[in-house]
C-alpha positions as a LaTeX table, in Angstrom:
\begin{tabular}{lrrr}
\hline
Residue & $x$ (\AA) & $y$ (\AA) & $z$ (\AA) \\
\hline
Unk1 & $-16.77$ & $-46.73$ & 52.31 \\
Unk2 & $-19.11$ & $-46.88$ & 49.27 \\
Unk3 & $-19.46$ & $-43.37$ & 47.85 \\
Unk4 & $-22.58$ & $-42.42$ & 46.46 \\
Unk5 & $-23.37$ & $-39.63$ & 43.46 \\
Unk6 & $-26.62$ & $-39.13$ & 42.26 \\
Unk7 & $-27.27$ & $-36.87$ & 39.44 \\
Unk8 & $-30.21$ & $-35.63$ & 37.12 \\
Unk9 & $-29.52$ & $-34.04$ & 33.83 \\
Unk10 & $-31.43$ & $-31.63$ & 31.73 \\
Unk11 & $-30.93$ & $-31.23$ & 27.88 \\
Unk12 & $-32.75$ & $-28.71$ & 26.07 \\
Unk13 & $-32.17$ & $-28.96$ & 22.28 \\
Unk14 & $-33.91$ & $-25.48$ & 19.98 \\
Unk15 & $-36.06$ & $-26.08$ & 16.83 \\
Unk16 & $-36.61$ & $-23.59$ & 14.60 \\
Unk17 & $-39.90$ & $-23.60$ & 12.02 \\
Unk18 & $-40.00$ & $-21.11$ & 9.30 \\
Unk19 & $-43.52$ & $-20.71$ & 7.91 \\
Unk20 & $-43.73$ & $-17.13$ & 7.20 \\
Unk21 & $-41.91$ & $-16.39$ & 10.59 \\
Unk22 & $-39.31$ & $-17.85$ & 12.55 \\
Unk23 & $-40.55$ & $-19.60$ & 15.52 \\
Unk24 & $-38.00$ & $-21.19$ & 18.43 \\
Unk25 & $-39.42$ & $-23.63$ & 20.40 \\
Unk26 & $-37.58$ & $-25.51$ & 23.21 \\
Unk27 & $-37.95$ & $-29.34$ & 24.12 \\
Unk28 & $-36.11$ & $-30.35$ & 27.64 \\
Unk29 & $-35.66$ & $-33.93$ & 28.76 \\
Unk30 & $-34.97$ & $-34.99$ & 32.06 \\
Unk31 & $-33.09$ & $-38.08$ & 32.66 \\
Unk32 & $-34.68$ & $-39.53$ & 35.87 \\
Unk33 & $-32.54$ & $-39.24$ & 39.09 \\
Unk34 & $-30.38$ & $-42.01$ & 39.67 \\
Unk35 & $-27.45$ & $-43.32$ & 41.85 \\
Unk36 & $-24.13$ & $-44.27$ & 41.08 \\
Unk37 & $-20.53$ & $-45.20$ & 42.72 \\
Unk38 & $-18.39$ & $-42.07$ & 42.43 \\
Unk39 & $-14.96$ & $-43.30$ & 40.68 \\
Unk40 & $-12.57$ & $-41.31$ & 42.93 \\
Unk41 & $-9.95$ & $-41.82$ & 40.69 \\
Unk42 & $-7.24$ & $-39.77$ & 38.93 \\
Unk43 & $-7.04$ & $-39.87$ & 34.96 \\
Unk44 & $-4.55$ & $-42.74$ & 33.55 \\
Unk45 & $-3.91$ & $-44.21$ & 30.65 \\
Unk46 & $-3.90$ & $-47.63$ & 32.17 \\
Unk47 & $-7.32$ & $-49.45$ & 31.26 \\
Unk48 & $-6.90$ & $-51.75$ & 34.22 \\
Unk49 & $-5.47$ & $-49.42$ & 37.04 \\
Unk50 & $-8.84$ & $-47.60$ & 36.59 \\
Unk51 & $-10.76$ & $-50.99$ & 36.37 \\
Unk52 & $-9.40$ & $-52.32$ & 39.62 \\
Unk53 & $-9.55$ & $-48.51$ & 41.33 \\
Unk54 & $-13.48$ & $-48.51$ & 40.24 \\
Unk55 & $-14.73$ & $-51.75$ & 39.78 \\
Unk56 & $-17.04$ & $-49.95$ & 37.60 \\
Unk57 & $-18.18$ & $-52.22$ & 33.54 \\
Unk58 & $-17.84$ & $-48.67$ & 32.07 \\
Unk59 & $-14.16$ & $-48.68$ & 33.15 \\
Unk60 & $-13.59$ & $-52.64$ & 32.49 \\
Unk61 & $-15.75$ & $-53.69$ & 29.88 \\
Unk62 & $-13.54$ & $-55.25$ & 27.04 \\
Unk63 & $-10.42$ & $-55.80$ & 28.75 \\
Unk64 & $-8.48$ & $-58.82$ & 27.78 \\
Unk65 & $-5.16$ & $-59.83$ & 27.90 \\
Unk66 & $-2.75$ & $-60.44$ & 24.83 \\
Unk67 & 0.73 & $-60.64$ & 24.54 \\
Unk68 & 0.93 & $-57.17$ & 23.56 \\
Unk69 & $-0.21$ & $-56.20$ & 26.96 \\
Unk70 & $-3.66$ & $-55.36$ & 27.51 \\
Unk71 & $-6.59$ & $-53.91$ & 25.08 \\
Unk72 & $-9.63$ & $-52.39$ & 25.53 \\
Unk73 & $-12.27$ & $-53.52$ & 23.04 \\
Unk74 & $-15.75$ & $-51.78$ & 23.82 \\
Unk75 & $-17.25$ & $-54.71$ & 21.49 \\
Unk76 & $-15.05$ & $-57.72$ & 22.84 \\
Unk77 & $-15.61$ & $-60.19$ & 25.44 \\
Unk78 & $-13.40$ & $-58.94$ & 28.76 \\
Unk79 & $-11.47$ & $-60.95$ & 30.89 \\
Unk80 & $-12.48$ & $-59.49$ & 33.89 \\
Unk81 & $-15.34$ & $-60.55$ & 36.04 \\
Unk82 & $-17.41$ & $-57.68$ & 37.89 \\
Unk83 & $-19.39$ & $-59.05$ & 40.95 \\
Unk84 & $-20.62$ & $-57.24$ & 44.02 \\
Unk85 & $-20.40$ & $-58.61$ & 47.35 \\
Unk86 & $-23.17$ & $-57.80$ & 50.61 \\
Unk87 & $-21.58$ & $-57.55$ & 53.39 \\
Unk88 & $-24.56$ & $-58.10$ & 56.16 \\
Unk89 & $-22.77$ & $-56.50$ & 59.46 \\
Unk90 & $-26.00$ & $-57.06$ & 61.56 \\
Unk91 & $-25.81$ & $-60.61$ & 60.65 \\
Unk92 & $-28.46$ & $-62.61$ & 63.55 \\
Unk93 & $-27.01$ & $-65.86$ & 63.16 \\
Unk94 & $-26.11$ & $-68.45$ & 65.62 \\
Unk95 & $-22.19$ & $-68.12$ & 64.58 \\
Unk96 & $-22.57$ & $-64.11$ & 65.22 \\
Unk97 & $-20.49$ & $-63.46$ & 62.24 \\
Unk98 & $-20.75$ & $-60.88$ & 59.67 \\
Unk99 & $-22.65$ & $-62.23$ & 56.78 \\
Unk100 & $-20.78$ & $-62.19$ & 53.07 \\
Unk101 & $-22.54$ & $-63.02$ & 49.66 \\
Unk102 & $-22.39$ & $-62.34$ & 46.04 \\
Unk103 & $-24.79$ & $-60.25$ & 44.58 \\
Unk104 & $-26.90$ & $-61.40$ & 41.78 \\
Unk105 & $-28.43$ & $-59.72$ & 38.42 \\
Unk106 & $-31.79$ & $-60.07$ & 39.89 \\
Unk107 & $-31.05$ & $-58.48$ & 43.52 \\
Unk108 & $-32.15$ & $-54.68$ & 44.12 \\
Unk109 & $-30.69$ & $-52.38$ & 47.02 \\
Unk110 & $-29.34$ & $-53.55$ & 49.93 \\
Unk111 & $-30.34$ & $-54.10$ & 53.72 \\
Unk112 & $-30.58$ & $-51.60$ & 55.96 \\
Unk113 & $-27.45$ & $-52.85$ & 57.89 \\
Unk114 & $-25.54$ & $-53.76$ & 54.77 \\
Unk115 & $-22.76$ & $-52.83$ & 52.57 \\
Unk116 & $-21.99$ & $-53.54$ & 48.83 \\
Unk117 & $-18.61$ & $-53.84$ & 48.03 \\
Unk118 & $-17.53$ & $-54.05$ & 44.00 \\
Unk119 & $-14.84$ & $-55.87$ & 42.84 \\
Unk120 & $-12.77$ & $-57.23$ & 40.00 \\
Unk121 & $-12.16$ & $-60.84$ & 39.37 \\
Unk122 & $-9.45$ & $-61.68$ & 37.28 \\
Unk123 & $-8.90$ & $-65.72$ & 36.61 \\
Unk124 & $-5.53$ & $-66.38$ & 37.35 \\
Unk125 & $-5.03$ & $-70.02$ & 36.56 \\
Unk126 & $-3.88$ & $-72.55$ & 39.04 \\
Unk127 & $-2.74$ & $-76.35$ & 38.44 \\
Unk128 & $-5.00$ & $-78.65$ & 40.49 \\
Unk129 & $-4.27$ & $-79.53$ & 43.76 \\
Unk130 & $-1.55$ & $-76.26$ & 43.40 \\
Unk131 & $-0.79$ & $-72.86$ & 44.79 \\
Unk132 & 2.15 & $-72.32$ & 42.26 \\
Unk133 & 1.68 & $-69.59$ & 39.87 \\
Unk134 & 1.69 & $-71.49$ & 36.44 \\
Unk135 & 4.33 & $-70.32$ & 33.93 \\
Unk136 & 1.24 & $-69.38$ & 31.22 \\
Unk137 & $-0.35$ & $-66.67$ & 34.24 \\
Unk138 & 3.26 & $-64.56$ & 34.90 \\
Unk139 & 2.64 & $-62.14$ & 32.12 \\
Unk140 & $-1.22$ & $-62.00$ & 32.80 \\
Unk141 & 0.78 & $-61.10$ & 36.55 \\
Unk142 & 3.03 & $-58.46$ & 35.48 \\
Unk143 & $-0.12$ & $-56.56$ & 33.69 \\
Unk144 & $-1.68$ & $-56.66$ & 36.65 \\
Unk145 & 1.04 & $-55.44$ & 39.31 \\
Unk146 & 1.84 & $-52.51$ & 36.65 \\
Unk147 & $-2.06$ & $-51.51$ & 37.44 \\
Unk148 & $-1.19$ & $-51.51$ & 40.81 \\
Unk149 & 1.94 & $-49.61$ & 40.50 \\
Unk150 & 0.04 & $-46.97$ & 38.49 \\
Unk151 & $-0.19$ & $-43.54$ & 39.96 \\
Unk152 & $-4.09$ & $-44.03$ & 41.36 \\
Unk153 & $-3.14$ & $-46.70$ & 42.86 \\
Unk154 & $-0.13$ & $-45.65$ & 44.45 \\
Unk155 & $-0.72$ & $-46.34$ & 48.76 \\
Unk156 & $-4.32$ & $-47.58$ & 48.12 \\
Unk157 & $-5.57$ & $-51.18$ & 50.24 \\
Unk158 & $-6.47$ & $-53.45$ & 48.29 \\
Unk159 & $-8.00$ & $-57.28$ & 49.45 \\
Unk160 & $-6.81$ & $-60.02$ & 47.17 \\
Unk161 & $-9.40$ & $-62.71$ & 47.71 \\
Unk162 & $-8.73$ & $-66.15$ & 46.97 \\
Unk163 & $-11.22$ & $-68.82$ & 45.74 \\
Unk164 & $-11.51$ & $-71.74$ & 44.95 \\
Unk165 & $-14.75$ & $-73.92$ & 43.02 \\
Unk166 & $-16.60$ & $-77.01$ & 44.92 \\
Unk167 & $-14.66$ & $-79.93$ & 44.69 \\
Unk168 & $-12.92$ & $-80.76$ & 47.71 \\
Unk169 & $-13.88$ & $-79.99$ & 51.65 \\
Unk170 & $-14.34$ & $-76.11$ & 53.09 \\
Unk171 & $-11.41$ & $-76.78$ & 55.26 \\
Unk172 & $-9.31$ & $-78.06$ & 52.07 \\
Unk173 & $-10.20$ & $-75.18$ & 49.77 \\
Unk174 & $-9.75$ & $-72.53$ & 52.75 \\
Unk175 & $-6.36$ & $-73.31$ & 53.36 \\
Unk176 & $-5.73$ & $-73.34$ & 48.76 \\
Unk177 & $-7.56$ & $-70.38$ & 48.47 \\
Unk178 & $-5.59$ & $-68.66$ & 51.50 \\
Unk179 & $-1.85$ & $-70.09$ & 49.87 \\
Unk180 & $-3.05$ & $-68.80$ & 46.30 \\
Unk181 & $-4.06$ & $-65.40$ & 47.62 \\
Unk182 & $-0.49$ & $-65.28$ & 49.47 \\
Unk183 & 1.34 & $-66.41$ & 46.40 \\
Unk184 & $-0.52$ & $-63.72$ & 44.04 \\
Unk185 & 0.60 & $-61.26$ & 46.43 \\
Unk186 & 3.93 & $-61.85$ & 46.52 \\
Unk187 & 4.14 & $-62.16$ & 42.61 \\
Unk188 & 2.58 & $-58.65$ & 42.09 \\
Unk189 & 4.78 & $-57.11$ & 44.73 \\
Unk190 & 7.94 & $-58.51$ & 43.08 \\
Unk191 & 6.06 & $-57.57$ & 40.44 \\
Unk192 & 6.62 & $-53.58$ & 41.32 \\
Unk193 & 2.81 & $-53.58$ & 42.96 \\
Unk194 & 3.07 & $-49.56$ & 44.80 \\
Unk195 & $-0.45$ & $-50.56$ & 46.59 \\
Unk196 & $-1.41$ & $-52.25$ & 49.86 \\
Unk197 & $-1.89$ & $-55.62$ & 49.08 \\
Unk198 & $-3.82$ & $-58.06$ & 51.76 \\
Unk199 & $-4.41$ & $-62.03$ & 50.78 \\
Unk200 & $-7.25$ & $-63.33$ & 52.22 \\
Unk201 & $-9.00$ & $-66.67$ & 51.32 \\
Unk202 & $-12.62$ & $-67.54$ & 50.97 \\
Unk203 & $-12.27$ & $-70.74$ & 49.59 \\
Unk204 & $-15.72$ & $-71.67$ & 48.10 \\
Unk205 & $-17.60$ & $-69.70$ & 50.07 \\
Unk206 & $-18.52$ & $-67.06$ & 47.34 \\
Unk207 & $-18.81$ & $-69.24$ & 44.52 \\
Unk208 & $-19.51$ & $-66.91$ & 41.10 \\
Unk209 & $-21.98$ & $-70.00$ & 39.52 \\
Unk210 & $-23.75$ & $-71.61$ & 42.45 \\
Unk211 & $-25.47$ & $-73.85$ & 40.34 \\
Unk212 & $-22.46$ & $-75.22$ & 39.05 \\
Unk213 & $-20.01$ & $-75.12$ & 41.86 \\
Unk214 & $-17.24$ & $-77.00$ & 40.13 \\
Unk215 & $-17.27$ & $-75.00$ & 36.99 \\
Unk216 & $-13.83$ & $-72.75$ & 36.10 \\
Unk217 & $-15.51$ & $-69.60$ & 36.66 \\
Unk218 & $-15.34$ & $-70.24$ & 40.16 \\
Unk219 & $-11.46$ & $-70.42$ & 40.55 \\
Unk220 & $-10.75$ & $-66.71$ & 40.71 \\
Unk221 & $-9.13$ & $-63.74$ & 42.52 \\
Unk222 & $-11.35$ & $-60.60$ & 43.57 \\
Unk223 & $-9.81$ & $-57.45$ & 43.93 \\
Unk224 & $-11.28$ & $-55.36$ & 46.13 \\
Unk225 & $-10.13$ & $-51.67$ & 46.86 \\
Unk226 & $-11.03$ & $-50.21$ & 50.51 \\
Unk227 & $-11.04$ & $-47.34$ & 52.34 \\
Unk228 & $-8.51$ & $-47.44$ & 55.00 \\
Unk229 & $-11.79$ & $-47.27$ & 57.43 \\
Unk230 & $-13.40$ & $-50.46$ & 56.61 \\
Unk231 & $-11.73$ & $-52.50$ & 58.94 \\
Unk232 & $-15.16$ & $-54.43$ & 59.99 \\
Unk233 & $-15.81$ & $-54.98$ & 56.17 \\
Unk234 & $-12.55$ & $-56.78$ & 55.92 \\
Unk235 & $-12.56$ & $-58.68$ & 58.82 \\
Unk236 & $-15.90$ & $-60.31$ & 57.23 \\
Unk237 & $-14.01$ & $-61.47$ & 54.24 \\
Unk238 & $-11.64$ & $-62.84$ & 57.06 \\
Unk239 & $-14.04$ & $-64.38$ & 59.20 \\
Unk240 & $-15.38$ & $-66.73$ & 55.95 \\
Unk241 & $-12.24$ & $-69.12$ & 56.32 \\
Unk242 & $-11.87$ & $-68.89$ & 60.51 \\
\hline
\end{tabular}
């Protein structure tokens, strides 16, 4: 379930004139109502536990990993990938199956029957034609499953979703994307990973640059936190490689 906060705020600031008397005069400005997830979260010192809890840019933006572990750089280029997914419940079709797709810059709200789901993509780098988590991606992995073992998100479900760029046929990149997800999830629970993990695989389904379905950007893992509620939202992400 997608919480919702909306919020106006009010700041009055005092100016003071002296000509001959003192004269207070007050100036308030209203920001203009506006709508925004509700983090939910508990306060860590772990950049990416909050990033995956939220899936929020002010809690990710900057994020990249290093050898030191990671950083957050307000002014640097992160390494994580925010995208929002529409999950169309009512979807009309002939195949009668909910309806998933990736949000764009340029969309605005969301259908009546819909749900927006945020996530964090993290490219975790595969060999071609491989499942196997490459030797150059295992400390990338630990980062992550120490996010996961962090105290917010200790219990909390989480959908690993697997995918895969263009090349290839759906079936073909199903079944990767499904094997990569399943491998990812058994690396971050070895890993020490404290939160319900479930692999699912989209293959190409939800490609991240449409216009260039082969390009790298495409290959990625979205993490997606969930109520425990939102059964019918995850058996969408299911239902893409049925």
């Amino acid at each position: 379930m997608i919480h919702k906060l909306s919020y106006s705020l009010g700041l009055v600031i005092s100016f003071c004139f002296i000509s001959g008397a003192s004269v207070s005069q007050e100036l308030e400005i209203f920001i203009p109502k506006s709508s925004t997830e509700e983090p939910d979260t508990q306060e860590t010192d772990n950049i990416l536990a909050r990033c995956l809890a939220t899936g929020l840019e002010e809690y990710c933006a900057g994020i990249s990993f290093s050898a030191n572990g990671t950083t957050l750089e307000s002014s640097g280029v992160s390494e994580i990938t925010l995208e929002t997914f529409v999950i169309d419940l009512d979807d009309d079709s002939d195949t009668k199956k909910p309806k998933v797709t990736v949000k764009t810059d340029t969309d605005t709200g969301q259908q009546p029957d819909s749900t927006n789901v945020k996530s964090a993509g993290i490219e975790i780098k595969f060999d071609f034609n491989s499942y196997r988590l490459r030797v150059d991606q295992l400390k990338k992995v630990s980062y992550v499953a120490a996010a996961l073992a962090d105290d917010i998100n200790v219990g909390k479900l989480y959908v690993i979703v697997g995918h895969t760029d263009g090349k290839g046929s759906d079936a073909y990149n199903c079944e990767l994307s499904k094997k990569r997800a399943a491998t990812l999830t058994t690396a971050l629970l070895l890993g020490g990973a404290k939160a319900q993990l479930r692999p699912i695989g989209a293959g190409e389904a939800l490609l991240k640059d449409p216009i260039n379905p082969n390009h790298g950007k495409n290959r990625r893992v979205s993490f997606l936190r969930f109520d425990d509620d939102a059964e019918a939202a995850i058996n969408a992400f299911q239902s893409l490689c049925d």
